[in-house]
Each structure stands twice: as C-alpha cells, then as structure tokens.
N, C-alpha and C positions, 0 to 999 in steps of 0.2 A: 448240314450240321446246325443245330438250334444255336444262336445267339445268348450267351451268358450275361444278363442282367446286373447277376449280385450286387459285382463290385459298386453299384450306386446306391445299394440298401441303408448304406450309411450315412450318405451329403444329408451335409447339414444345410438345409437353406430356411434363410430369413424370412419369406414374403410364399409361404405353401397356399394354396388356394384354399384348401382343407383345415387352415389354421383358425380357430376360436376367437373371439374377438370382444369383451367386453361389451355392450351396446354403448357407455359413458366413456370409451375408450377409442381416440381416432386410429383406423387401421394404421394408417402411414407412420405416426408418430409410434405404434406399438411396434412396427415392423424394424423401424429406424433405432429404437432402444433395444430390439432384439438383434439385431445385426451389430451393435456396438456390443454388446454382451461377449458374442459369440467370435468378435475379433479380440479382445480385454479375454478371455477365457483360454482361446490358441495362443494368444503370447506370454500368460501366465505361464501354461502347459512347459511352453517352446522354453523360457527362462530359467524354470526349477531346473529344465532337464541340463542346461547347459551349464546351469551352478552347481548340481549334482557329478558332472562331467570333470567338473574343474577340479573340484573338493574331490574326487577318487585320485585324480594326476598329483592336487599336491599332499595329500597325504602318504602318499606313495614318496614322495623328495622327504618329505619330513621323516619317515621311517627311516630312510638310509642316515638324513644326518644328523640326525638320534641316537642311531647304532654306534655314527663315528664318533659322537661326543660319550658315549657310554664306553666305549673302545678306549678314549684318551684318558678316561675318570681311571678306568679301572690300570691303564699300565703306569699313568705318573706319580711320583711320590709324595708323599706327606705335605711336606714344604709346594709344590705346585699345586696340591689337589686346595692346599690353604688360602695359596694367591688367589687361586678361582675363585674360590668362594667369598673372598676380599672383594675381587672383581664382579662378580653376578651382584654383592650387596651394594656396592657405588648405583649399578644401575637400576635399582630397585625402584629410585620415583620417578624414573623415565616411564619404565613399565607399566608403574602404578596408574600412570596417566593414561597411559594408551587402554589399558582394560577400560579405565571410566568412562573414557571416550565413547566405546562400544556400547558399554551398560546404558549410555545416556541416550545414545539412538534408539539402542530397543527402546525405553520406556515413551519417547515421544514418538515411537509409531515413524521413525524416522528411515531412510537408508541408510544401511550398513556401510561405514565404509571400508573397502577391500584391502586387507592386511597384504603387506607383502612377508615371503618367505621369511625374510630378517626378522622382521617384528613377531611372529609365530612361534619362531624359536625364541623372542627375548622373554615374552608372555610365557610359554612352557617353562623356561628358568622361574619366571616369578611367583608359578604355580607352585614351581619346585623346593621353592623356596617356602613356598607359605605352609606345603603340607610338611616338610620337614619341622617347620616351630610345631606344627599342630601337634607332632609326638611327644615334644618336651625332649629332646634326644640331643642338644645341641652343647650340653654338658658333658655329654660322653666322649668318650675316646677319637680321636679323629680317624680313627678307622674303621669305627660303627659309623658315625656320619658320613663316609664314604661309600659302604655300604649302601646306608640306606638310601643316600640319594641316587646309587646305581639300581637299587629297588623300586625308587619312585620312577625313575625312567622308561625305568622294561617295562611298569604297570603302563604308565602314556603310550607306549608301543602299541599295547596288545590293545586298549582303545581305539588305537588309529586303524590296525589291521581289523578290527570285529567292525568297524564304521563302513568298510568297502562293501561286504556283503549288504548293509542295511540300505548302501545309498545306490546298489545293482535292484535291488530290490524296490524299491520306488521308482525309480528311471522305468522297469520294467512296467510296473501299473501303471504308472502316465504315460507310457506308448500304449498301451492296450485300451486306455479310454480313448488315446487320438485316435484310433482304428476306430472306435464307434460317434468316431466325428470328424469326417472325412471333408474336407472343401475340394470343390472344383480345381484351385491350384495344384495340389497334390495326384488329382487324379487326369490332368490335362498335360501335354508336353508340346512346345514348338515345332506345328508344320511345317514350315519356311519362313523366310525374311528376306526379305529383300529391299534395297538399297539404290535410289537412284539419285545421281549425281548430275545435278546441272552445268554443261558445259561452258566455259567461257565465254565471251562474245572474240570474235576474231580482233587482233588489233588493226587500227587504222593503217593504211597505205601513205608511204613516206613514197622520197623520189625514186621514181622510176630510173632500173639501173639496164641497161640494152647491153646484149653479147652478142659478138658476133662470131661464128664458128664454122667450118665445112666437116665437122666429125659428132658422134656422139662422144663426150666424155667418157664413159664408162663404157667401152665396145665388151666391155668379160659379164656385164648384166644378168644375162640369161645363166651362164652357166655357173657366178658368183649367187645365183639362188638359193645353192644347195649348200650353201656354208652357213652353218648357225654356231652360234656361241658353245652350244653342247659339243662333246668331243666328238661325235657322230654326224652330227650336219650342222652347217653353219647359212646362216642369211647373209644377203648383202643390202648395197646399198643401192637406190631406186637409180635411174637417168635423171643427171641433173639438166641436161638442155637436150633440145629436139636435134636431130642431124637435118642439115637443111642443107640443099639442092645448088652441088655449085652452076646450076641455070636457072636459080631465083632472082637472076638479080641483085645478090646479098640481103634481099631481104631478114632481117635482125627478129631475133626472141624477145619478146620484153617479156623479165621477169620481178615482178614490183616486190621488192625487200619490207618486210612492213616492220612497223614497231616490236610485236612481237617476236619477230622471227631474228631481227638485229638482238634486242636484250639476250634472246639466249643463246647464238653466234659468240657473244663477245663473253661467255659463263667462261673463266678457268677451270676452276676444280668440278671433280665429278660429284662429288654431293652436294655443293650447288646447283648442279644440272639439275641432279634425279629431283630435288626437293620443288626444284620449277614445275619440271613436268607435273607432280603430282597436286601443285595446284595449278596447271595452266594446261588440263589432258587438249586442250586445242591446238598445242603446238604439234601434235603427234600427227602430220599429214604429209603427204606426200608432196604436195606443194612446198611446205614449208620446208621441207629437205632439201626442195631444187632449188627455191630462191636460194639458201646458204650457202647451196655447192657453186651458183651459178656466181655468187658475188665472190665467193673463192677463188674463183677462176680471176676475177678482176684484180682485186688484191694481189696475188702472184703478177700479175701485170704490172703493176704500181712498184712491186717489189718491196710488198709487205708480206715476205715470206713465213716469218711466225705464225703472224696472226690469219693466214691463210689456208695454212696447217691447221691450227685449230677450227675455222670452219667448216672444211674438212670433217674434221673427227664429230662436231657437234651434228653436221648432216649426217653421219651417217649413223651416229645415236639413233636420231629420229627412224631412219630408215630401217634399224635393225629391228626396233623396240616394235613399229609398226608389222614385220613381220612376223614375230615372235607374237601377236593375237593380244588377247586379254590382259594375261597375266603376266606381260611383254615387261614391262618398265620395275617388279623386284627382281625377275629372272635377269634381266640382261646385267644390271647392277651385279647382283650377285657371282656372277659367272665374271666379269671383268674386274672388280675390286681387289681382286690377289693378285697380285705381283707375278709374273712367271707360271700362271695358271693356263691350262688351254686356250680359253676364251679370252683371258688378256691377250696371249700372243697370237692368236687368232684374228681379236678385231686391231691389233693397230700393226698387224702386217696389212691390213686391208686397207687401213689408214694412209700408212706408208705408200702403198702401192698406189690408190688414187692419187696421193699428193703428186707423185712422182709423174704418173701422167698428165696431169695440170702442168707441172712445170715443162715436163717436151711438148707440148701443145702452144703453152707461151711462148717457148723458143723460138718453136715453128710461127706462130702466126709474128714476133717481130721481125722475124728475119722477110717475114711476108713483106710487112710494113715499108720495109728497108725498098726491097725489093720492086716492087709496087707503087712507091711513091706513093703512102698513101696521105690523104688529106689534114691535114691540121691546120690550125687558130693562131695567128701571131700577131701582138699588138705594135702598133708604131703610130709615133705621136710626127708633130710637123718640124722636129728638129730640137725643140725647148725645151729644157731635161724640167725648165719650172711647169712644165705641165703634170709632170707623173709625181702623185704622190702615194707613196707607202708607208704603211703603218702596222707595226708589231705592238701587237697589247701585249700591256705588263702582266705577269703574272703576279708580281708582290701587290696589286691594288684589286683589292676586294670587289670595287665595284667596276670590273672588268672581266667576271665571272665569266658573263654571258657570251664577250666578244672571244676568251679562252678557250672555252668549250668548241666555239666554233672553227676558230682557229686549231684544236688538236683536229678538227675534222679534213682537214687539207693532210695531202700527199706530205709525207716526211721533205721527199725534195722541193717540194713548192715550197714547204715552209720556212728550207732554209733561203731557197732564193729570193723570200721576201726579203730576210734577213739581210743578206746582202744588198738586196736594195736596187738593183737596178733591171733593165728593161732585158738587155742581154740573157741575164739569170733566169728572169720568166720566159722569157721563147725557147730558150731552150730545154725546159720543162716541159712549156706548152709542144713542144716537136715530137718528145715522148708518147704523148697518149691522143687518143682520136680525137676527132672533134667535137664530140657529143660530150665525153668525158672530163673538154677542159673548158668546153660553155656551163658544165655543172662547176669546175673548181673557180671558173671568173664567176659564177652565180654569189658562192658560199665569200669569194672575196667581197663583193659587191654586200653583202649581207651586214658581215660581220667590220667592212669600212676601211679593207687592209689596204685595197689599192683603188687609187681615183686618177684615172686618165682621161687628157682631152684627146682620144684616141681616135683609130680609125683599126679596126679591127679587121684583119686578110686573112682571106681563106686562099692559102699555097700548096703549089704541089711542091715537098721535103724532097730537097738533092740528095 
C-alpha cells in the first residue's frame, strides 16, 4: 500500500531551502522575520476564532434576556412601564460613559475592553433610549411609547440572531485558511514520556538494636502471600527476623534501625505515611520493614505496647505496598482509607494478628528469662548514697531541650525510677531487660547527665 504524502502539502515552514532571498537581504534575519510572521498570523487566526466563539455564546444570553425584558414591558402597566423608563433615564450618564469608553479605544488603535453581560444590556437600554428621542414619539401617549420601545427591542433581537450566521461564517473561512497553513504541532502528537525519579539517599544508621529469638516471627509468611488488599487476594507482610538454630550458641540478629526507618515507625496518621513515602520511595524495602517489625518486637518487651502496635502496622504498610509492584503505594491507600472496607478489615486483621504473635512470643521469651536466669547490669556504689547522683531535667526550661528529648528516649519505667531517685528503683528496672539493652539505656543516661555514680557496675545471675 503506497504511503500518503498529502497531508504535509500544507506546513508551513520558515527556513524552505527553495526559499528566494533578496541578495541585500541576510538569509537568517529573513527567515527569523518570516517565522515571527507566521506565529503573529496563527495567533491572530487562533484569537478572532475565539472572540467569534464567544460573541455567538453571548449573544445567544442576550437574546433570551431581551425576550424576558420585552416579556416584562409588554405585561406591566402604565404606572410601572413609567417607573422604568424614570429608571433607565437615572442611568443614562453611567451608560453614556461606558459607550465613550469603547468609542475612545477604537479611535486610539487601542484594546477593547471586554463588556460584561450587565453592561451590554445597560448600553442596549441607552440605545433604546436614543433611538426612541430620534422619533420625536415621546409626547405621545404612554402606550405608543410602550409600544414602540417593545418595537425597538425585537428589531435588537433580529440583529443579534442575523449576527450568528455572519459570525459561523467567518469562524468557517479562518478554519479553511488554517488548513492551508498547517504547523508541525497540529500535525504531530505524543509518542511517549517518561519520567524518572531520583531516589533518596538511604538515611544514616543510628544504634544498633540486637534480638534475640528461637522462632520466625511471622511462621503464616508463605501462605499470608496470597492476601492482597483486593477482595480476591491479599499480600502480606515480609519476615521480620531470621529463625535462628537453638545450637548456635544464641548467636543474635542485628538489625540497625536507621533514621529513616525510625521517622516513619513513629508517623500516626496514614496520610502522613503515604505523603512520606511519596517523597521518601527509599523507605519502601524490605529491610526497612524488618528493622520496624524487629524493633517492634523490642518495644513489646519494654512494654510500650501502643507504640509497638503501630510499628507493627507501619512495617507492614511497607511490606504490602512492596508487594503490590509499582503502583503499590495509591492502590494500597485507596483500598484502606474506607472505614469497614475489605481492604481495611483485611490489613488490620493482619495487624492485629502479627501484633498478637509478638506479644505470646514476649511472653514466652520472659518467662524464658525468669526461667533461665538470664544475665543482667546491676549498679552498686561502696555504701555512700553521696556517691549516686540523679538528675531529672526540667521541662519548663527552655534550654533543656536537648537533655528532654533524650530523656523521653528512656523506657517509661526507667524514667520514673530516675524520678524516684534511688539505686533500688534502677536495678530493678535494670533486672527487666538484657544486658545489652540496659548498657544502651546507662549509655543515653550517661549522655543526657541523669545519673552519675562512683560505681562498680555487676554482671549477676537474676534469682
């Protein structure tokens, strides 16, 4: 099948090889006033047609509320049609001024400026007006002047409707010359686009947080695959820690919690989430899933049960969204944002159900603890209680910010046993959590200047 040409018989282009050229005349400079021509020529084109567009629309309004003031004229009485005409004469040098206005732009070559409906109709009264004196008719009876101004009307009608043909009729001719002046844009359309998104730099690595476990947290993994937000299949969430070999040794997971991964852990509301991710798509990893579930795990230890639950739910955002491909992170939103929706009761039974295993997992591994005798940190000074000193920063002082901050980062229970104040209160916190976990909370004491002991610091086995 021959290839069809035509449609290019028309472009218009500026710089033809074939183009004639003055000898006194530089090509570039002729090509460049011809290309300005030829853009100044399409937006003329483009411009009438649109003011021609416009001017058919509102003469079309202006007809109808023509009819309804010629409708009023002719059913109100004597006495009203008088008021009227009382009222159209008040506004007569408002009028007067608005036509000047126009007449003055025409003569200076100036732009028109764009009447609105109101002023269209005050100008037609003042027309109405003028051509009525022009009869001499205004000594007559007030219901020949009623008349006739219902006469003067319908004649502005039949103007407005005879204008639509004239101005289809022009629109028409300037499309037919654009056809024989075709541009590239007109006759070109978008292949593709495409878009690429540079991703974040991962955040730096904060302290490292160690779990220890004999189980996979999520043993339903494999078979939680097939659960996706859609009412047909749903995803789940990834393994948050490895299953590790109770003939390792107890060799421990580290799983390093980083900056980024903590800011969006601690996000409440879920359109703060989505709006993270969509500028932070680097949080969307499977890593980042584990570190949150695995610090989860810790948190339920500590017995920061809210805020563990929501790590919980923020991991396994990550985790769903990841499944769910490309177009993971409006899909998953959208399926959970409804209240009572599949996909809501979907992912926070899934929620629920993780959290749930976290917590008989903690159970079991305290009661291991117990059981076990396992190792902990306890401080004792030489007898001198003027050895141990403790210190609670104020909150009302400003420039205490920084010691605050770190201080909300201690266990709720440490913090009140600073509060209280003595050695007692701390060991028996410190008896709670491993040892690793309470050389990080004497770290953050140490840090922040809450407690200063001339100590000697015991590693015991807990009765």
């Amino acid at each position: 099948m021959p290839i069809d040409y035509s449609k290019w018989n028309s472009l218009e282009l500026s710089d033809d090889s074939d183009v004639e050229v003055h000898p006194n005349i530089e090509k570039g400079t002729f090509i460049r006033l011809r290309q300005q021509k030829i853009r100044q020529d399409r937006e003329a084109r483009a411009r009438t047609i649109d003011s021609l567009e416009t001017e058919i629309d509102m003469n079309k309004d202006l007809v109808k509320r023509i009819d309804a003031l010629t409708a009023e004229i002719v059913q109100e009485n004597i006495e009203s049609f008088a008021k009227r005409m009382l009222e159209w004469s008040s506004k007569a040098k408002k009028q007067q001024e608005v036509i000047n206005q126009v007449q003055e732009s025409i003569k200076a070559g100036e732009e028109i400026k764009e009447l609105s409906r109101e002023e269209l109709i005050d100008t037609l009264i003042f027309r109405v007006q003028e051509e009525l004196a022009a009869t001499n008719i205004t000594s007559s009876s007030p219901n020949e002047i009623k008349n006739k101004v219902v006469e003067i009307l319908k004649s502005h009608v039949e103007k407005l409707k005879n204008r639509e043909p004239e101005a289809l009729s022009k629109i028409e001719g300037i499309k037919k010359e654009q056809r024989l002046h075709v541009s590239v844009e007109e006759l070109s359309k978008e292949g593709f686009n495409k878009t690429i998104i540079n991703k974040t730099k991962p955040g730096s690595s904060e302290n490292k947080k160690i779990v220890r476990t004999s189980e996979v947290l999520n043993p339903e993994y494999k078979n939680n695959l097939e659960f996706s937000l859609s009412p047909e299949k749903a995803t789940s969430g990834s393994k948050a820690l490895e299953e590790f070999d109770q003939e390792d040794e107890n060799e421990a997971e580290t799983l390093d919690l980083d900056s980024d991964s903590r800011k969006f852990a601690m996000i409440r509301s879920l359109d703060q989430t989505k709006d993270y991710i969509l500028q932070n798509l680097s949080i969307i990893s499977s890593a980042k899933s584990d570190q949150i579930l695995a610090h989860a795990f810790e948190l339920e230890m500590e017995g920061e049960t809210d805020l563990a639950k929501q790590f919980v739910r923020q991991s396994l955002i990550i985790t769903y969204i990841l499944q769910m491909g490309s177009s993971g992170v409006g899909m998953f939103f959208s399926k959970i944002s409804l209240e009572g929706s599949a996909g809501n009761v979907m992912f926070y039974t899934d929620v629920d159900k993780r959290y749930k295993h976290i917590v008989e997992r903690c159970k079991v591994l305290k009661k291991e603890r117990e059981d076990n005798k396992l190792e902990s940190i306890q401080l004792q000074t030489d007898g001198n209680s003027d050895y141990v000193k403790i210190y609670v920063p104020d909150r009302s002082n400003p420039e205490e910010a920084d010691r605050v901050a770190i201080f909300d980062q201690l266990p709720k229970d440490f913090q009140d046993a600073l509060k209280v104040g003595t050695l007692d209160a701390l060991n028996g916190c410190l008896a709670n959590v491993t040892g690793k976990r309470a050389e990080e909370i004497l770290e953050m004491c140490g840090k922040g200047g809450f407690l200063v002991v001339d100590e000697e610091i015991l590693v015991e086995n807990e009765e």
